[in-house]
C-alpha positions as CSV (number, residue, x, y, z in Angstrom):
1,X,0.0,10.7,17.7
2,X,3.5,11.2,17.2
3,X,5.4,9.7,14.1
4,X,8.2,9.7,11.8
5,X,7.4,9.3,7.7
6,X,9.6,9.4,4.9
7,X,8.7,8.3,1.2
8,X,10.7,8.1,-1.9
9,X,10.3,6.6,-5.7
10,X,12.5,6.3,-8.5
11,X,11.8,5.1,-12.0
12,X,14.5,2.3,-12.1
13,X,15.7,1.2,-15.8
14,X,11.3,2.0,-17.2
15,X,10.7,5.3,-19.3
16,X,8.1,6.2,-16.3
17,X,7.2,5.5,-13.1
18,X,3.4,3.6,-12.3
19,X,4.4,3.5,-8.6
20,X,2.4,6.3,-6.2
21,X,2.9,6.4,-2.6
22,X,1.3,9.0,-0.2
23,X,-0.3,9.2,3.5
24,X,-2.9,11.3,5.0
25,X,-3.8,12.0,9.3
26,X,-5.9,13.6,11.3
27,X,-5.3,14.6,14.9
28,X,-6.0,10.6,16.0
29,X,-5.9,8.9,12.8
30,X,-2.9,8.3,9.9
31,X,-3.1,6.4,6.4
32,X,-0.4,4.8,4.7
33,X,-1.1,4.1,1.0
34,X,1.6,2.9,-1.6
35,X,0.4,1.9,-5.3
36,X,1.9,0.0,-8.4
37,X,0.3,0.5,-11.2
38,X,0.8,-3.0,-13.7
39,X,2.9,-2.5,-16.6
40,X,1.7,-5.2,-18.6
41,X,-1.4,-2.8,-19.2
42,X,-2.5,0.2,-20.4
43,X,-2.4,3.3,-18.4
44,X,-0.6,1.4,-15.0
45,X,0.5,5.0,-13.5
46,X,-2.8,6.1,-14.3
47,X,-4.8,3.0,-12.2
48,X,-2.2,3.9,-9.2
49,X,-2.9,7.6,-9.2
50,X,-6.4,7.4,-9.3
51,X,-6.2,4.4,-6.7
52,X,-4.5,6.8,-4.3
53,X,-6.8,9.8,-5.0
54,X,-9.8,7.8,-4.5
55,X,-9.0,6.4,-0.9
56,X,-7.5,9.9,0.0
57,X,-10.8,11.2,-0.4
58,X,-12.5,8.8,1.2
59,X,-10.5,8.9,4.7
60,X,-11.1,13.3,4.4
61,X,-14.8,12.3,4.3
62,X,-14.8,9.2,6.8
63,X,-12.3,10.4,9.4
64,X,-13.7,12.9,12.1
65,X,-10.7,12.1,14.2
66,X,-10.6,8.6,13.8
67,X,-12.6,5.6,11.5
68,X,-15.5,4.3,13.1
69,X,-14.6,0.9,11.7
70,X,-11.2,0.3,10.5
71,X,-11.5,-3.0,9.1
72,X,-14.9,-2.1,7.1
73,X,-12.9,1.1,6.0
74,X,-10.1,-1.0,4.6
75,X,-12.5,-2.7,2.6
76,X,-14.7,-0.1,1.3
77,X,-11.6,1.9,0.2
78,X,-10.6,-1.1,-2.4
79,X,-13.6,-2.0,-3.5
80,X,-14.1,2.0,-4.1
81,X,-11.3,2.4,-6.0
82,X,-11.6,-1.0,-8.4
83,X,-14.8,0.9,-9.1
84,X,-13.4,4.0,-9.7
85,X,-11.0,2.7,-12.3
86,X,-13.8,0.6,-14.1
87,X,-15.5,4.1,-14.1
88,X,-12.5,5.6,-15.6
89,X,-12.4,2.9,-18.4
90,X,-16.1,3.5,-19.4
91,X,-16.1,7.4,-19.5
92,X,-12.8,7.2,-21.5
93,X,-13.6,4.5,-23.5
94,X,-10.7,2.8,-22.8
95,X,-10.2,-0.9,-24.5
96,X,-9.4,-2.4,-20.6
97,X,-9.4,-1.5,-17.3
98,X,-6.0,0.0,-15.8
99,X,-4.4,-2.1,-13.5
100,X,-2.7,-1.6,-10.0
101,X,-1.4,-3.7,-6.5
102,X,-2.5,-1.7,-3.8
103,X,-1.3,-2.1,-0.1
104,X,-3.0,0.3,2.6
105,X,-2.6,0.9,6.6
106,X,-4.1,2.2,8.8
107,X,-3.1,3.4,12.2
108,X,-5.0,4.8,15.1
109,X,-5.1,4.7,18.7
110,X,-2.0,3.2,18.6
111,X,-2.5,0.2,16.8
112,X,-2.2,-0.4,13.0
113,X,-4.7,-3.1,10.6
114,X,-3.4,-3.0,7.2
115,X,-5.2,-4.8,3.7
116,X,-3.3,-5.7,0.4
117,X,-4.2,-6.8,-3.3
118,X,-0.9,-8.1,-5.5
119,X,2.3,-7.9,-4.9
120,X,3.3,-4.6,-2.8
121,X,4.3,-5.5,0.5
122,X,3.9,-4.0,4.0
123,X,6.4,-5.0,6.9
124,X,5.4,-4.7,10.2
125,X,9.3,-4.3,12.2
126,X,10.5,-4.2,15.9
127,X,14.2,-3.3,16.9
128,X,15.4,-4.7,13.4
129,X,13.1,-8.1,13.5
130,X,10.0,-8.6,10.8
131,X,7.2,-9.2,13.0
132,X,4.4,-9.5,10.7
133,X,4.6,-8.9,6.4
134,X,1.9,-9.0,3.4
135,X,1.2,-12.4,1.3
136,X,1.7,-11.7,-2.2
137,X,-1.0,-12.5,-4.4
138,X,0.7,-14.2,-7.2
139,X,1.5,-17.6,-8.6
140,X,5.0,-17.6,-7.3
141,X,3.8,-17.2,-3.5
142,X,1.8,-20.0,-4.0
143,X,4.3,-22.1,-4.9
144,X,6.4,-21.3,-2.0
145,X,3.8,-21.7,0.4
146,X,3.2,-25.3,-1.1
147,X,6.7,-26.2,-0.4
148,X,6.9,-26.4,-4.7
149,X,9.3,-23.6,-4.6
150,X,11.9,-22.0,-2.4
151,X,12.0,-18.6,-1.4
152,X,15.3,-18.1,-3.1
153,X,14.1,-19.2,-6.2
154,X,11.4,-16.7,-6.5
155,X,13.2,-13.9,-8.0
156,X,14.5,-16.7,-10.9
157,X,11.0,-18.0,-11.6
158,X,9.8,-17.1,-15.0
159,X,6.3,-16.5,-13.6
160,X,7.5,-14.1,-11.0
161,X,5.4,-11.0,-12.2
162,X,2.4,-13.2,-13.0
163,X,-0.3,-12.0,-10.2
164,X,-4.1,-13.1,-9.6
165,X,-5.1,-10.5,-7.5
166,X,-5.4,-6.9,-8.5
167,X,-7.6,-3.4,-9.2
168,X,-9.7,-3.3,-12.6
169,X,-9.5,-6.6,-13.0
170,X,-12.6,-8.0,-14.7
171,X,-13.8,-10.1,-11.7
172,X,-13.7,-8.3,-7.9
173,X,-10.5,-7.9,-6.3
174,X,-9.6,-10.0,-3.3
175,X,-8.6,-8.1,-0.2
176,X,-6.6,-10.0,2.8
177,X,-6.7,-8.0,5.9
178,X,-4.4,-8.2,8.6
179,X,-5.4,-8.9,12.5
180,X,-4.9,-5.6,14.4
181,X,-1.7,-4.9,15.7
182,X,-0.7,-2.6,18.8
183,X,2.5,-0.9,18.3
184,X,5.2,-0.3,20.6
185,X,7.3,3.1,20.6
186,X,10.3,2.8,17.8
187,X,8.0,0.2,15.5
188,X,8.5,0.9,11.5
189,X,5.9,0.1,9.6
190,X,7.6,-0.3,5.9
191,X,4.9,0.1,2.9
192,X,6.9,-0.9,-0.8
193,X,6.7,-1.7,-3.7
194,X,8.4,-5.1,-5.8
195,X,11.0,-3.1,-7.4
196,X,12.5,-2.4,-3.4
197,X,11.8,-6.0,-2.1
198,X,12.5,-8.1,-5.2
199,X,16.0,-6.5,-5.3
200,X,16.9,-6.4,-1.2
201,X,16.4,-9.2,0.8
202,X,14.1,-8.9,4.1
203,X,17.0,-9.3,6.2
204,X,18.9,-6.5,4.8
205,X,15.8,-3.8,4.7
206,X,14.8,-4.4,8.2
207,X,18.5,-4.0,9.6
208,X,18.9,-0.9,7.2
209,X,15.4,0.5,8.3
210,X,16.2,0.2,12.0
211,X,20.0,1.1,11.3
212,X,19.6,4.7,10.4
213,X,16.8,7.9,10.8
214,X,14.1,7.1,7.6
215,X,15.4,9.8,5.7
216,X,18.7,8.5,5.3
217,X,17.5,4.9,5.0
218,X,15.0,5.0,2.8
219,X,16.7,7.1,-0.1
220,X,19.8,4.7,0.3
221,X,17.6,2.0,0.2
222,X,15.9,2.7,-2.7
223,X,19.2,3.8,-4.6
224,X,20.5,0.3,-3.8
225,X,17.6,-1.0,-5.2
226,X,17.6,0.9,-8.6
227,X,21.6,0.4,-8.9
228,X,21.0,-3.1,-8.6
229,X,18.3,-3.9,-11.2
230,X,20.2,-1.9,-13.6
231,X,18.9,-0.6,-16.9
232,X,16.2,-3.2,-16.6
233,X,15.4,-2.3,-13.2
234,X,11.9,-2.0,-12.0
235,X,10.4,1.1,-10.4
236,X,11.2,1.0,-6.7
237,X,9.2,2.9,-4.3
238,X,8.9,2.8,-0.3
239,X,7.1,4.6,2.4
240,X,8.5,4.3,6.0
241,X,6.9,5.1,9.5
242,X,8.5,4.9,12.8
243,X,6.3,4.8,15.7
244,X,7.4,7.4,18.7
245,X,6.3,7.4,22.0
246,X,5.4,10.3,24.5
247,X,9.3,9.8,25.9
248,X,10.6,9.7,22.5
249,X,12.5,13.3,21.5
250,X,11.1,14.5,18.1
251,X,13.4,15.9,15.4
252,X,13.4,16.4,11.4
253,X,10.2,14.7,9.4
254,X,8.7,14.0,12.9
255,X,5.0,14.8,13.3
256,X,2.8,15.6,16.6
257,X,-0.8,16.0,15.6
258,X,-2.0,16.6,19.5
259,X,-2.1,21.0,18.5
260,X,-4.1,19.6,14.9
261,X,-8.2,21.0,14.9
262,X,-10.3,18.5,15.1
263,X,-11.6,19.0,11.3
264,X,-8.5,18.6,10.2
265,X,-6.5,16.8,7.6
266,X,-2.8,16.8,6.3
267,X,-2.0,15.2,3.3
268,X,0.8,14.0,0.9
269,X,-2.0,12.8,-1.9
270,X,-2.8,15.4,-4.7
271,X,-6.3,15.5,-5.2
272,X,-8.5,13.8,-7.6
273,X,-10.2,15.4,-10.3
274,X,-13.5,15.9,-10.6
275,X,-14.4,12.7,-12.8
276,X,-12.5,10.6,-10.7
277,X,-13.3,11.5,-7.1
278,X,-16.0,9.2,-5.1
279,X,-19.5,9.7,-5.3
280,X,-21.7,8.9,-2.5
281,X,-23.4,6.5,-4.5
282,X,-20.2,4.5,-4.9
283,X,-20.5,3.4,-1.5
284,X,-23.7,1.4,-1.6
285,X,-22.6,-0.3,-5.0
286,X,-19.2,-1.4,-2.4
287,X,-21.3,-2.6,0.1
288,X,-23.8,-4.2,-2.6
289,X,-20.9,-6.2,-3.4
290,X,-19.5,-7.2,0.2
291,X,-21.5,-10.7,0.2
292,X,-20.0,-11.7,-3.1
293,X,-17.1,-11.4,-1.8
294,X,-17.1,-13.3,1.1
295,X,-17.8,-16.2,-1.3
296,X,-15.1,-15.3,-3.2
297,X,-12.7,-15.2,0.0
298,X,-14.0,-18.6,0.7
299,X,-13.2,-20.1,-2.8
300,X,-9.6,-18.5,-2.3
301,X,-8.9,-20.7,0.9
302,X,-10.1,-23.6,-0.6
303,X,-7.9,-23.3,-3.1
């Protein structure tokens, strides 16, 4: 694989930052993660955090070069991680659950399949056009996509942070999956967070994605962002691939993982404690619960 990342986060007008972002690869296999841990709940940056270090350690133990099944992966790494935050709760005695959107790619043999719960977005871009993005889960988005609401009001709605669709939530979080996508030399694959996209509109990120090398257009991005929502501002946080080619030259903040041993793994994710790693057993409760949610998928649509 050969690839160019670049992430950066800033804390906006809040005391603290919930967002995480990080990635991890292997010589055949890369995953994109990028977290926002819910503000209108206790412990947000800790939800996001523990998200991350949870599906980090699951991809070190699933990945011998590449995921046997990436679309079953995607799943068991959510449903992992809601567990490991309701885990969290019960050893802490904590009065609720933290909270956190969660939007995760993965990319190998040179095509990417992504999965998403809330409101932080993945864009899928070619040659400055938005092939392919995330659906947020939230009341607003539903709105829009019953023709009750413009996209131009969403921003001005007064229900624009209300979401149905999270980690540690009571009930089991709802995972949408994308199909899988081949990717052409120069794609971007652009992981963020509300605070970016809620301040910049689509049309302006992709042309200043595809404009510039990622590290100059993600930083300038993301101070845009934060100068725009002011001293109310949101966190903003994004996490940008480019996709290279064999005939592409490779500079700065490029990686080629053909020289990587087979055993190993590079990673931007700091590990998980002890308490809050995932235990083997963690996997059969996830796949315990994989027919419930196919109901619950089911009762989504029809809605």
């Amino acid at each position: 694989m050969r690839f160019s990342v670049y992430q950066q986060s800033q804390a906006g007008g809040r005391a603290t930052n919930q967002d995480r972002m990080g990635y991890c690869f292997t010589r055949e296999s890369l995953l994109l993660l990028l977290a926002d841990g819910m503000g209108g709940h206790s412990h947000g940056e800790l939800a996001a955090t523990l998200t991350l270090q949870t599906m980090g350690s699951l991809f070190q133990k699933a990945a011998t070069l590449t995921v046997a099944d990436p679309s079953a992966f995607l799943d068991e790494l959510i449903y992992s991680a809601h567990l490991a935050l309701h885990r969290y709760r019960s050893q802490h005695r904590l009065a609720e659950t933290p909270r956190t959107t969660i939007v995760a790619c993965l990319v190998q043999e040179g095509k990417a399949q992504w999965a998403h719960c809330g409101d932080s977005r993945l864009y899928w871009l070619r040659s400055g056009r938005i092939l392919a993005r995330t659906t947020d889960h939230s009341h607003v988005e539903k709105l829009v996509a019953m023709g009750r609401l413009s996209p131009h009001q969403r921003m001005q709605h007064p229900d624009r942070n209300k979401l149905y669709n999270c980690l540690g939530a009571p009930s089991l979080p709802i995972i949408t999956q994308s199909s899988v996508n081949a990717l052409n030399a120069g794609d971007q694959l652009l992981l963020c967070s509300d605070g970016l996209w809620g301040s910049i509109p689509e049309h302006e990120l992709a042309y200043r994605l595809s404009a510039r090398p990622l590290e100059e257009a993600v930083p300038e991005m993301v101070r845009s962002a934060v100068q725009i929502g002011g001293k109310n501002g949101d966190n903003v946080t994004a996490l940008a691939l480019t996709w290279l080619g064999a005939d592409i030259e490779t500079g700065g903040g490029t990686f080629v993982t053909e020289g990587l041993p087979p055993n190993r793994v590079i990673t931007s994710i700091q590990s998980a404690p002890q308490d809050a790693t995932i235990a083997e057993k963690d996997r059969s409760g996830a796949q315990a619960i994989e027919q419930a949610m196919a109901h619950i998928r089911l009762a989504d649509q029809k809605t």
